[in-house]
MIKOLTI-144151 format. One record per residue (C-alpha): x, y, z. Coordinates in Angstrom, 2 decimals. Each point is the difference from the previous one (the first is absolute). Layout:
N
R       u       v       w
R       X       Y       Z
...
This chain:
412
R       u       v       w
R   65.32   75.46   86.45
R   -3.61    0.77    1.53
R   -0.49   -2.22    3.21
R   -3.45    0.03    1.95
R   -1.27   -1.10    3.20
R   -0.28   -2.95    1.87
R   -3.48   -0.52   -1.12
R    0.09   -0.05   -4.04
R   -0.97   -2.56   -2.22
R    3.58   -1.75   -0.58
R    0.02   -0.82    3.62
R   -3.72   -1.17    0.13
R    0.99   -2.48   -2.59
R    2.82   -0.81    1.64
R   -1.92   -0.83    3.24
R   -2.17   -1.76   -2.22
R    3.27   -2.20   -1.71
R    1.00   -0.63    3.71
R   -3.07   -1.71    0.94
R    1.12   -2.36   -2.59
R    3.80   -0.20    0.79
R   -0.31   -0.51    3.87
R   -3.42   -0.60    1.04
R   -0.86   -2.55   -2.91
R    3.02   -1.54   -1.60
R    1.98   -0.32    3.31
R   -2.46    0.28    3.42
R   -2.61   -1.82   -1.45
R    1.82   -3.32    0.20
R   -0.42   -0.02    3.99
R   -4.00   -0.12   -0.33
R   -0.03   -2.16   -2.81
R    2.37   -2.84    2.23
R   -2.96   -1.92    1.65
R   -1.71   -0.18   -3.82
R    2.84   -1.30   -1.96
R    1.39   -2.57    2.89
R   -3.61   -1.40   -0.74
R    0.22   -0.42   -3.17
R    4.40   -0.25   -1.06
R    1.10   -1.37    3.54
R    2.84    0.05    2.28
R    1.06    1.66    3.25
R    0.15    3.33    0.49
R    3.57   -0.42    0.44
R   -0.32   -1.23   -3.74
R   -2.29    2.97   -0.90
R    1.97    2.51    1.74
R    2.58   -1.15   -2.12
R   -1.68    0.98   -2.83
R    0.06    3.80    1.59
R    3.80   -0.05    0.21
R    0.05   -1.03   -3.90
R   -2.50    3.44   -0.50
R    2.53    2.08    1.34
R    3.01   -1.46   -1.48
R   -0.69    0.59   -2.99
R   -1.22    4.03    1.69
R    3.53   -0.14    0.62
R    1.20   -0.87   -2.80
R   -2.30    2.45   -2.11
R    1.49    2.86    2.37
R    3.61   -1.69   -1.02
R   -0.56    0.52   -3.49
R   -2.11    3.41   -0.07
R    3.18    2.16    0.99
R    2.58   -1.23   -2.99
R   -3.55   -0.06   -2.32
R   -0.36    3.63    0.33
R    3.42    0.90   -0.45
R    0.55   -1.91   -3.34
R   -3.64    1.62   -0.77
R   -0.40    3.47    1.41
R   -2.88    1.26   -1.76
R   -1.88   -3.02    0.17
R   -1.24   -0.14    3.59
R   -3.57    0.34   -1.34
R    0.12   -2.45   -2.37
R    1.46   -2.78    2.47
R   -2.71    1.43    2.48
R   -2.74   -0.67   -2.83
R    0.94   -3.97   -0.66
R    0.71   -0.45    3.91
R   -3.23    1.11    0.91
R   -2.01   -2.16   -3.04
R    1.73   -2.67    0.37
R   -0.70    0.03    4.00
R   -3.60    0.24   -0.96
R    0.81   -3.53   -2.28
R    1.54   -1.53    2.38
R   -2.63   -0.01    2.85
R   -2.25   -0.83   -2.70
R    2.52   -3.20   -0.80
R    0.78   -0.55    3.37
R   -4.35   -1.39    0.90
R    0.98   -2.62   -2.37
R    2.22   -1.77    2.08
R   -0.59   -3.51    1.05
R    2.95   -1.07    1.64
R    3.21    1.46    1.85
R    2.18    0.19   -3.20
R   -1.94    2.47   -1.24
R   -1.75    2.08    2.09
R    4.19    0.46    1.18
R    0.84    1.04   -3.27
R   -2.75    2.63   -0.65
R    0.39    1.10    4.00
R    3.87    0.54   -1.17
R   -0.85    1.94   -3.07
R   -2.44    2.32    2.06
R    2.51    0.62    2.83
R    2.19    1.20   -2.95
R   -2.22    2.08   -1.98
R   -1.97    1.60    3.08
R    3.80    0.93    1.00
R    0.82    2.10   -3.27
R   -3.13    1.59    0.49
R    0.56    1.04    3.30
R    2.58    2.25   -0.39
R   -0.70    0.98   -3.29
R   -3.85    1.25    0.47
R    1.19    1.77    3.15
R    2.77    1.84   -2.00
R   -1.62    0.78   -2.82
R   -3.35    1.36    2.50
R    2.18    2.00    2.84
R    1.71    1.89   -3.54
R   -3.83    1.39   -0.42
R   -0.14    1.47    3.68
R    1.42    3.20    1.49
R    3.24   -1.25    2.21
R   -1.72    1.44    3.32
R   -2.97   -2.32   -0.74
R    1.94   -2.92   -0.87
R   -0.67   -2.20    3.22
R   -3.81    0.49    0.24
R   -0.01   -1.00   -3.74
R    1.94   -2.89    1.12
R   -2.53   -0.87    2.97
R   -2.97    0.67   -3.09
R    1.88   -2.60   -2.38
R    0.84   -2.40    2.42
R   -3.52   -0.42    1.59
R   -1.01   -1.69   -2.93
R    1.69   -2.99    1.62
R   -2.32    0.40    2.85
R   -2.99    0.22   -1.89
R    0.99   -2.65   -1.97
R    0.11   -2.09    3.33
R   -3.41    1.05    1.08
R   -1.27   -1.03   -3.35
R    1.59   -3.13    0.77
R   -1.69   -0.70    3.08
R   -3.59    0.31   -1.86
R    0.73   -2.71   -1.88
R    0.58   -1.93    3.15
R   -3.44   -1.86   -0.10
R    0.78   -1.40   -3.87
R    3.67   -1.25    0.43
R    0.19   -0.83    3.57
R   -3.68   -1.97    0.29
R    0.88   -3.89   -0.40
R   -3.08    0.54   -2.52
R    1.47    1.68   -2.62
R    3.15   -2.07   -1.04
R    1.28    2.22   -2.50
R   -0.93    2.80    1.63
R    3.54    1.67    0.08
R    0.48   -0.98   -4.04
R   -2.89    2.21   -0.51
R    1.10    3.17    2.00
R    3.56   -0.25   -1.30
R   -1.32    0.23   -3.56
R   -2.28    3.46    1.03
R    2.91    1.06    1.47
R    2.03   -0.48   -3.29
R   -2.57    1.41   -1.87
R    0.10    3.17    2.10
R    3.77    0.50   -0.09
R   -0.01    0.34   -4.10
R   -2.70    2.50    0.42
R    2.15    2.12    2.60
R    2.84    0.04   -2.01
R   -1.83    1.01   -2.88
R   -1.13    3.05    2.21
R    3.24    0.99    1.08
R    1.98   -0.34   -3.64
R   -3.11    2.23   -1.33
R    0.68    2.48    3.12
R    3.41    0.18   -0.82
R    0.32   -0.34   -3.29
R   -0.04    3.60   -0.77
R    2.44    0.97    2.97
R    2.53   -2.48   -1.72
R   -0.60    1.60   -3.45
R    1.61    2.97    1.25
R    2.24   -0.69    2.43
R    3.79    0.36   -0.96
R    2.21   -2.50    1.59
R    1.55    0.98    3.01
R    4.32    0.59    0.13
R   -0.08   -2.61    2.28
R   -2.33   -2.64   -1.77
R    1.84    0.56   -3.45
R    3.61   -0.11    0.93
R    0.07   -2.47    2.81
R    3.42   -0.59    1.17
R    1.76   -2.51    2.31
R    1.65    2.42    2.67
R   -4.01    0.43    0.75
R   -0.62   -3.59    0.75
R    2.91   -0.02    2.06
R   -1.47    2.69    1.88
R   -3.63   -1.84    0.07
R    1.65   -2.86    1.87
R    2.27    2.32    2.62
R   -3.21    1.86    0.37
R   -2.33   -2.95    1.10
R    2.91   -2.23    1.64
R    1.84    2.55    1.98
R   -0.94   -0.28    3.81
R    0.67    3.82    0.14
R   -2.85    0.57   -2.77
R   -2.85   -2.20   -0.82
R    1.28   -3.48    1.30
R   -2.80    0.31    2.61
R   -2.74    1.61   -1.89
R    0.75   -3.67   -2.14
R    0.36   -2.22    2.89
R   -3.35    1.40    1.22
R   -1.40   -0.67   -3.22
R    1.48   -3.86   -0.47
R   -1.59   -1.30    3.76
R   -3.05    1.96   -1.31
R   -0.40   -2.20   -3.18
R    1.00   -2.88    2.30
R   -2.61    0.75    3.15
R   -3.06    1.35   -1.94
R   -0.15   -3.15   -2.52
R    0.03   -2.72    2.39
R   -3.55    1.79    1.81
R   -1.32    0.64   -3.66
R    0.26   -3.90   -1.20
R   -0.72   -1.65    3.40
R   -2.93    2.15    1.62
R   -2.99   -1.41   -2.08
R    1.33   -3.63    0.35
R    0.51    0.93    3.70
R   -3.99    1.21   -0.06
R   -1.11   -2.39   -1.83
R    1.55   -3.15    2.24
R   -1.71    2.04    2.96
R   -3.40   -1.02   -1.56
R   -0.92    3.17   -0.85
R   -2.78    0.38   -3.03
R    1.40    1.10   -3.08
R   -2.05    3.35    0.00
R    1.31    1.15    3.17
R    3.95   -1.02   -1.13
R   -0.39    2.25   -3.10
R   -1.29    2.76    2.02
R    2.99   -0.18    1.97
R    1.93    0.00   -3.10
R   -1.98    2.96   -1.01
R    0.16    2.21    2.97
R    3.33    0.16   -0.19
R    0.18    1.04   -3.56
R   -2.58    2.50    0.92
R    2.00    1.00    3.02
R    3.09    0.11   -2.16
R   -2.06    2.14   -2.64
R    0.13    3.14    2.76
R    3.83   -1.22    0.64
R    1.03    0.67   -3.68
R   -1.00    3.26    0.15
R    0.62    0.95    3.66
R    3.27   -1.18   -0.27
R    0.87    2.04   -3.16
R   -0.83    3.07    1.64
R    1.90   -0.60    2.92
R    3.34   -1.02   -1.84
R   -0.49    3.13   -2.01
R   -0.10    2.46    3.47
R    2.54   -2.45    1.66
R    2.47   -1.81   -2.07
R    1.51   -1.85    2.87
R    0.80   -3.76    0.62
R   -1.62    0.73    3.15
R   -2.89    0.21   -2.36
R    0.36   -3.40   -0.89
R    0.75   -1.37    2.98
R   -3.38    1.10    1.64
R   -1.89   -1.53   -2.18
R    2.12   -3.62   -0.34
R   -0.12   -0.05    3.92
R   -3.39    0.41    0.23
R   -0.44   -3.07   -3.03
R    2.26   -2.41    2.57
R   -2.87    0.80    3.12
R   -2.81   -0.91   -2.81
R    2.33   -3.25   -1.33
R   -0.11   -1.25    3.32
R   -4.03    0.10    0.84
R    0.03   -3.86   -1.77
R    1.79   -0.56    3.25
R   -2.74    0.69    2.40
R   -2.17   -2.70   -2.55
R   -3.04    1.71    0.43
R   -1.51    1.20   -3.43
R   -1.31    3.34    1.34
R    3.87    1.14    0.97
R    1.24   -1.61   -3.60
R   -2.50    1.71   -1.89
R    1.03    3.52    2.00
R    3.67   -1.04   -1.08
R   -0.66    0.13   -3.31
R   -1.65    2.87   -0.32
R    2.77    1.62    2.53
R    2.59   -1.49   -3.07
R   -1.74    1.81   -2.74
R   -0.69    3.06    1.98
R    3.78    1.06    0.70
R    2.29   -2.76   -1.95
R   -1.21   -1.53   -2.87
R    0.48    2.51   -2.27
R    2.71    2.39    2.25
R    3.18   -2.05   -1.23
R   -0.62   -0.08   -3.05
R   -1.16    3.34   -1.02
R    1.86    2.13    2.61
R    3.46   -2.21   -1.47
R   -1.19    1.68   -3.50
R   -0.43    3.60    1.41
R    3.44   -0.31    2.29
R    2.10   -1.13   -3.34
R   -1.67    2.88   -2.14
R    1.28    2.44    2.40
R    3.18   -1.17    1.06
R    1.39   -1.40   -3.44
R    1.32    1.79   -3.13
R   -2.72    0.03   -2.40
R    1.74   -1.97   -2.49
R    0.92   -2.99    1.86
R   -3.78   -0.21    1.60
R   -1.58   -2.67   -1.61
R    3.17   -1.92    0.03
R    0.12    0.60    3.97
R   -3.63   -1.29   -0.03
R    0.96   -3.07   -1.68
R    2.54   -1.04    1.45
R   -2.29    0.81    3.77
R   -2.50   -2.13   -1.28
R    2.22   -2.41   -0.96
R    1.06   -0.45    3.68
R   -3.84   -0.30    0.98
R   -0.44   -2.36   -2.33
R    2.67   -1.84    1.41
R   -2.08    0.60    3.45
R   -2.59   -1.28   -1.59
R    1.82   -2.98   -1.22
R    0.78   -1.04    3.57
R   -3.09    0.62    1.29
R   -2.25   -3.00   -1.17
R    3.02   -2.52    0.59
R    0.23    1.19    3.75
R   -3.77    0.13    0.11
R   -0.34   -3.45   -0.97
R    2.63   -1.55    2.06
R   -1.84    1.59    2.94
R   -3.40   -1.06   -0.86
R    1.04   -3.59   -0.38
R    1.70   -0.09    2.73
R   -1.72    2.03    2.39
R   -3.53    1.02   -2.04
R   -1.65    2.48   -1.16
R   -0.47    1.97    3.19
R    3.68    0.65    0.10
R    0.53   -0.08   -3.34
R   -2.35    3.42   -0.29
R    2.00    1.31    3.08
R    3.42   -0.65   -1.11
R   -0.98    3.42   -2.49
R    0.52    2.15    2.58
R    3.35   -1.12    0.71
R    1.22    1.35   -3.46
R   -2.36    2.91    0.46
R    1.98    1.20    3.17
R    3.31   -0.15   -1.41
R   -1.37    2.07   -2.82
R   -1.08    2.78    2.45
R    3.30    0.03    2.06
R    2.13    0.08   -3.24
R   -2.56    3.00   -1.09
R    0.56    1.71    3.11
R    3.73   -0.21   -0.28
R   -0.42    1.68   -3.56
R   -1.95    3.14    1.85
R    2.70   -0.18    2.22
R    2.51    0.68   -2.83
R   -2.55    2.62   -2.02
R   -0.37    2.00    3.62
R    4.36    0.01    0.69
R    0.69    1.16   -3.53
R   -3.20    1.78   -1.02
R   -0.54   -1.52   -2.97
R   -3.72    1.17   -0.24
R    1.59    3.26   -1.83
R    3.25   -1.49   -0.90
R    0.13   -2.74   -3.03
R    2.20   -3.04    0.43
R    3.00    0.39   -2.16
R    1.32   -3.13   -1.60
């Protein structure tokens, strides 16, 4: 099968899908907060709330993907097509919503699709690319996120101005609208690849001995237990800053133009990060990797504490410079090399399933501390999450460096 480079059109789309699956139909919700407490209501304990129903049912999507492709094997694009339409639909759907009931509902739905897409758009764009340039394609796809942030953040002025009540209604149905045309772009880029490509031994005679293996591969604190742990506190750390900083900027007084730019800057920061970071997990696959680039995202989590805008603002950028987009993409690039091909996407799965678990936890711990204590500490409680992340990343190098598994693959 012919593979390219990083940089092909597959993985453009892909980037262009993930603007869509992370920046839109999952990040957005944090600048969108102030704009729908206007209009729906409730605390941002309530509305945080709402966040932990988004990514239960992104856990439960990632529950269901793994036994979905093994009763359908050759099917991967087609589930890929109607998760990535109906995503687009459901944004669309979700402006509608005039009441907690149902903006819950359509928040649960999109959590769910945006979770089968995950893993299925990366998998079916890393088969495209040449196995040495897998990570910086990761780092390419997965800065779609960040620009899907900065886009975010120019919207600031429409759905966080008290002037324009339905501000956020408006900019979640562009951003629906946007998602159907990306995944029109990606089927049509790899439309012909799937034409031709014969199922893999692995994809068309899935057996249970290899989900067996999956599960000692991933749980095992002599394999990938860390690599996972890291990967759970990440979820956990890097959601609570994502929903609570614009509230936090916002309570601070601070005009709507400036909050979004803030919001921007670090999806522009996190723009250089996506690709930076691919690179550098392709020259060192290390969890030392990983762990540089979580610690640094604790140090920026914890500028809220100094309350002074200037420091915040530097935090965020300092986030999406080294750690917005590091776990996530550098997780992808560490499973590719260290797993049996066969049992990759399931491996990735089942990961994200234990971010999304992260991310489950997050907004509930978030909330609690904001009520209690406010937003200040709320922000700051991020970097908590974010440092355990680090030190169970740095463990993981510990364990690559003692066995040398950057030229040895783990064995199941």
């Amino acid at each position: 099968m012919e593979t390219k480079s990083a940089l092909n059109r597959v993985t453009i789309w892909a980037s262009l899908l993930f603007v869509v699956i992370l920046g839109f139909s999952r990040l957005s919700y944090g600048m969108f907060l102030p704009g729908i407490q206007r209009e729906i209501g409730g605390s941002y304990g309530q509305l945080g709330m709402l966040g932990t129903v988004n990514f239960i049912g992104y856990l439960a999507g990632t529950l269901c993907l793994s036994p979905l492709i093994s009763r359908f094997p050759d099917r991967k694009h087609v589930i890929n097509r109607l998760s990535c339409f109906m995503l687009g639909l459901a944004m669309i759907g979700s402006a509608f919503s005039d009441h907690f009931p149902s903006l819950g509902l359509w928040r649960f739905v999109i959590g769910l699709l945006s979770a089968v897409a995950t893993v299925l758009v990366l998998s079916l764009a890393l088969d495209a690319v040449r196995p040495a340039e897998r990570g910086a394609a990761s780092g390419l796809i997965w800065l779609g996120g960040s620009a899907g942030i900065l886009v975010t953040g120019l919207f600031a002025p429409l759905t966080i101005d008290p002037s324009h009540l339905q501000g956020w209604r408006y900019a979640w149905i562009a951003m629906g609208v946007f998602g159907i045309m990306a995944a029109c772009g990606f089927e049509f880029a790899t439309k012909k690849r799937s034409s031709v490509k014969a199922p893999s031994r692995a994809e068309s005679n899935p057996r249970e001995p290899e989900r067996e293996n999956v599960y000692r591969l991933l749980l095992s604190p002599k394999k990938l237990l860390f690599l996972t742990g890291s990967y759970f506190f990440f979820g956990w750390g890097y959601i609570i800053y994502f929903t609570y900083l614009i509230p936090y900027l916002v309570s601070k007084g601070i005009p709507s133009l400036y909050a979004g730019l803030i919001w921007s800057s670090l999806g522009l920061a996190g723009l250089f990060n996506g690709w930076i970071g691919g690179k550098a997990i392709d020259r060192w696959p290390s969890g030392y990797t990983l762990a540089s680039g979580l610690a640094l995202g604790t140090i920026g989590a914890m500028g809220v504490t100094t309350h002074n805008v200037v420091i915040t603002a530097l935090g965020a950028v300092t986030i999406g410079l080294a750690s917005f987009l590091t776990p996530p993409l550098m997780t992808t690039a560490l499973l590719r090399r260290h797993v049996p091909p066969g049992a990759y996407a399931a491996c990735l799965s089942l990961t994200t399933a234990f971010f999304a678990i992260g991310q489950i936890i997050g907004p509930l711990v978030g909330g609690a501390v904001v009520e209690r204590y406010g937003l200040p500490f709320g922000v700051a409680s991020s970097a908590i999450f974010l440092a355990i992340a680090a030190a169970l990343a740095g463990v993981f190098g510990q364990q690559q460096r003692k066995r040398e598994i950057r030229h040895l693959p783990i064995k199941a």
